[in-house]
C-alpha positions in Angstrom: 0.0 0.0 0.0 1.5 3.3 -0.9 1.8 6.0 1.8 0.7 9.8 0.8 2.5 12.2 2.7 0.9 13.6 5.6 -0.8 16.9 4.1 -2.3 14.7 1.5 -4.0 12.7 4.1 -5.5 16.3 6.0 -7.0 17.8 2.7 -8.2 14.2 1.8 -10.0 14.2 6.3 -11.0 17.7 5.2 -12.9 16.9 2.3 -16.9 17.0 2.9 -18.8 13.5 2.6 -20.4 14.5 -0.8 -17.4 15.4 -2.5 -15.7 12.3 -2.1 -16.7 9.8 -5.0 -17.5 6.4 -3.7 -19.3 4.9 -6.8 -16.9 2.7 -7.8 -16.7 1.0 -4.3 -19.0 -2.1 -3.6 -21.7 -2.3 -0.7 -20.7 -4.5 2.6 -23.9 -6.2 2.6 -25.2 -8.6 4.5 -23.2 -11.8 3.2 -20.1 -9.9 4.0 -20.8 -9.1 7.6 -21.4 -12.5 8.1 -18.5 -14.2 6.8 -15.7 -11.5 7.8 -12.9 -12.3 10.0 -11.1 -10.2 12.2 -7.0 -10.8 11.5 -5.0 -9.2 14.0 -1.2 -10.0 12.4 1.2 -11.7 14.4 3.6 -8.4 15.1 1.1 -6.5 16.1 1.9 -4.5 19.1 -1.0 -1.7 20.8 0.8 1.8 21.9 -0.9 4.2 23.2 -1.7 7.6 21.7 0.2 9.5 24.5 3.1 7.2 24.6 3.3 7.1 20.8 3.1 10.9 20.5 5.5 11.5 22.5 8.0 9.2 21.0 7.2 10.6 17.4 8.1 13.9 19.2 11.5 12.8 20.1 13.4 11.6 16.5 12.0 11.0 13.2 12.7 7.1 13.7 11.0 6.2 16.6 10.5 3.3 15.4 13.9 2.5 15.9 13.5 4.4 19.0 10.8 2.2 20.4 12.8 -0.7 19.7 15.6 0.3 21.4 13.7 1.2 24.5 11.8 -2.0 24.5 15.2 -4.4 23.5 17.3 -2.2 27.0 13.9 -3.1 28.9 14.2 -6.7 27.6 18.2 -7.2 28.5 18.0 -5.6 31.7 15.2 -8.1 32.7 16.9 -11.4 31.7 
């Protein structure tokens, strides 16, 4: 999935309902409600806002950031 930069993204949230052009998009009916799955993948790890904030406040990799936290965390506890 390609990323659009971040001021795409706010004039995209910024556009009212009736401008955006759904037509091409299929209904969720029924059928699909009934058969769909919820797939959670196997990294997945839940932050919250706050914390996440603040990390993306520090360095522009926090991911790297995060990781290094969590893997100091993880040695000093073995």
């Amino acid at each position: 999935m390609m990323k659009l930069p971040k001021i795409r993204l706010s004039e995209i949230g910024s556009l009212p309902e009736d401008a955006i052009d759904t037509s091409e998009i299929p209904e969720l009916d029924d059928n699909f409600w009934e058969n769909a799955q919820r797939i959670v993948p196997e990294n997945y790890l839940q932050i919250e806002h706050e914390i996440l904030e603040w990390f993306k406040g520090q360095e522009q990799d926090y991911h790297e950031r995060i990781n290094t936290v969590l893997r100091a965390y993880m040695d000093a506890h073995r």
